[in-house]
C-alpha positions in Angstrom: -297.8 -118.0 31.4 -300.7 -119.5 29.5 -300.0 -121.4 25.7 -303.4 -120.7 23.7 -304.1 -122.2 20.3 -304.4 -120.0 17.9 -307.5 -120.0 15.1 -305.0 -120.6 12.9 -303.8 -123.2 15.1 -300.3 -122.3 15.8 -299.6 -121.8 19.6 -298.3 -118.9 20.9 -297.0 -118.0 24.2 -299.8 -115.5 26.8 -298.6 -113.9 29.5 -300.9 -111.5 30.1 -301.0 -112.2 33.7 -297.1 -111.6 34.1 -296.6 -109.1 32.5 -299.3 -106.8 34.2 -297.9 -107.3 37.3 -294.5 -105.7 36.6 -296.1 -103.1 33.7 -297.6 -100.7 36.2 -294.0 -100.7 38.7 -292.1 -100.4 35.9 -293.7 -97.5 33.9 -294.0 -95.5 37.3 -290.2 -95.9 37.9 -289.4 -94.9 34.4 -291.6 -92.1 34.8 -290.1 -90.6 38.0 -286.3 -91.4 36.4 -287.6 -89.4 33.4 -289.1 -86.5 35.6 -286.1 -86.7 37.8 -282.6 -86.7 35.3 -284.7 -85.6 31.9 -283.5 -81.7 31.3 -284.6 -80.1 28.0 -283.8 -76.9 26.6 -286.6 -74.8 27.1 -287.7 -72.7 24.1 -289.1 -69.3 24.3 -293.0 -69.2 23.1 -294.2 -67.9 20.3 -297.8 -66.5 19.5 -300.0 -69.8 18.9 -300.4 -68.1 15.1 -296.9 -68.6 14.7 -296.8 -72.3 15.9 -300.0 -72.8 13.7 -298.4 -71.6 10.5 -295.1 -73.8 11.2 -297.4 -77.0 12.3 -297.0 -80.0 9.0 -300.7 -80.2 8.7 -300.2 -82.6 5.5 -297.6 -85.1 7.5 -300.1 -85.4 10.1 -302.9 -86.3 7.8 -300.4 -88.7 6.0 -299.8 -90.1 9.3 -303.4 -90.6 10.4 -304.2 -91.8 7.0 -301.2 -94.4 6.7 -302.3 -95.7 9.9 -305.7 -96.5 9.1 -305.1 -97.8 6.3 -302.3 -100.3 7.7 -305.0 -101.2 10.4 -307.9 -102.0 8.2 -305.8 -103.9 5.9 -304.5 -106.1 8.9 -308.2 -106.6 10.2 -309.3 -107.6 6.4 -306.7 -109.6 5.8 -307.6 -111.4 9.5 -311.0 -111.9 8.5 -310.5 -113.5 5.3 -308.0 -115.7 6.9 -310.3 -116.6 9.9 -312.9 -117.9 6.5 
C-alpha cells in the first residue's frame, strides 16, 4: 500500500499493487462458482426480427447518452479544478 498526494493535496490510500495480486484469483474462482451452481431458465428463441422489435432502442440511447454526459462533466469539472 502506497499513500500519494493528491493535486488537490489530500492523501489518499493506493493499493494498486495489492489489490492486483488477489483480482485475477478471485474473479476466476467467482467465475467457475458462477459456471458451476448458476442455472437459468432457458427461453425458447425467437426469430432475431422478433427480438429486434421488443429491444428498448430509446433506453439504450438514454443510457449511452446519460453516461457521457456524467463522464465529461466529471473530467470538466477535474480540469477546472486542477486550474
Amino acid at each position: 500500500m502506497v499513500l500519494l498526494n493528491s493535486p488537490a493535496g489530500h492523501q489518499s490510500l493506493f493499493c494498486s499493487s495489492y489489490l492486483n495480486d488477489f483480482d485475477s484469483p478471485i474473479g476466476g474462482v467467482a467465475a467457475i462458482v458462477l459456471f458451476i451452481f448458476l442455472k437459468l431458465n432457458p427461453r425458447q428463441s425467437q426469430p432475431f426480427r422478433k427480438n429486434l422489435a421488443e429491444f428498448d432502442f430509446i433506453g439504450l440511447v438514454s443510457i449511452v447518452f446519460g453516461n457521457i454526459c456524467l463522464l465529461m462533466g466529471l473530467s470538466f469539472a477535474q480540469e477546472s479544478c486542477m486550474r
